[in-house]
N, C-alpha and C positions, 0 to 999 in steps of 0.2 A: 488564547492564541487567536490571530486574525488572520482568514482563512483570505487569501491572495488570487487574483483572478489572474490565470495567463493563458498563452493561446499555448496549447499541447502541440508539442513538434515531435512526439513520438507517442507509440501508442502506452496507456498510461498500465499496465503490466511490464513491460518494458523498461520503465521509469521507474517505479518499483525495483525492479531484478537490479538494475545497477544504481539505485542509492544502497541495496543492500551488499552490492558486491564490492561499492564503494567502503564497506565496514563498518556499516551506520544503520540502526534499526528502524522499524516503521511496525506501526498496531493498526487493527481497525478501528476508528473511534465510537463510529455506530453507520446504520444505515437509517437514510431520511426516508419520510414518507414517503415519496418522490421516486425511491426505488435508489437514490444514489448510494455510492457508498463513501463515506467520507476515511479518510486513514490518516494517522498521524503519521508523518517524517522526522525521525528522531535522530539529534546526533551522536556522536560515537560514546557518549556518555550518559544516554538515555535520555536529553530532554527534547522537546518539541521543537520543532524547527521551526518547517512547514506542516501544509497541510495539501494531501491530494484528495480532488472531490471529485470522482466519474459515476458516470452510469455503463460503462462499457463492460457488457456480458461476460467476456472474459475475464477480466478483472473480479467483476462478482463473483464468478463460478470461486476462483480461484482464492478468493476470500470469504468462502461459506470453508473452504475445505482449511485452510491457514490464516488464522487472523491476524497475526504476527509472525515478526519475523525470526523471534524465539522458538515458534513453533517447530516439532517437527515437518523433515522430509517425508515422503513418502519411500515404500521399499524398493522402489526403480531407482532411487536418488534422483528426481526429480523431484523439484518446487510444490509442491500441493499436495 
């Protein structure tokens, strides 16, 4: 898959939360040297779409704790 440059019009957690509320899953792929984290966007039948690449801390946090979107919730029912 060929990773796409765009300018981020939202913060990229955010984008996340609604491709997946959109009903569509997303993985971590890996994180780069660089500290990025790269995450696959998958469509509603598992394959690779896109691809979101940030380095924004929350986003990290939030994908040390959930690497996917299979993942569980936590016991607040929130995201992480």
């Amino acid at each position: 898959m060929r990773e796409t440059a765009r300018v981020a019009t939202e913060p990229p957690l955010a984008a996340l939360a609604r491709w997946e509320d959109a009903g569509a899953g997303w993985r971590l792929a890996y994180f780069t040297a660089t500290g990025d984290a790269v995450v696959e966007l998958l469509t509603c039948t598992g394959e690779p779409a896109d691809v979101l690449r940030s380095s924004d801390p929350a986003l990290l946090a939030y994908l040390r704790r959930r690497p996917a979107s299979s993942a569980e919730e936590d016991a607040a029912g929130e995201r992480g």
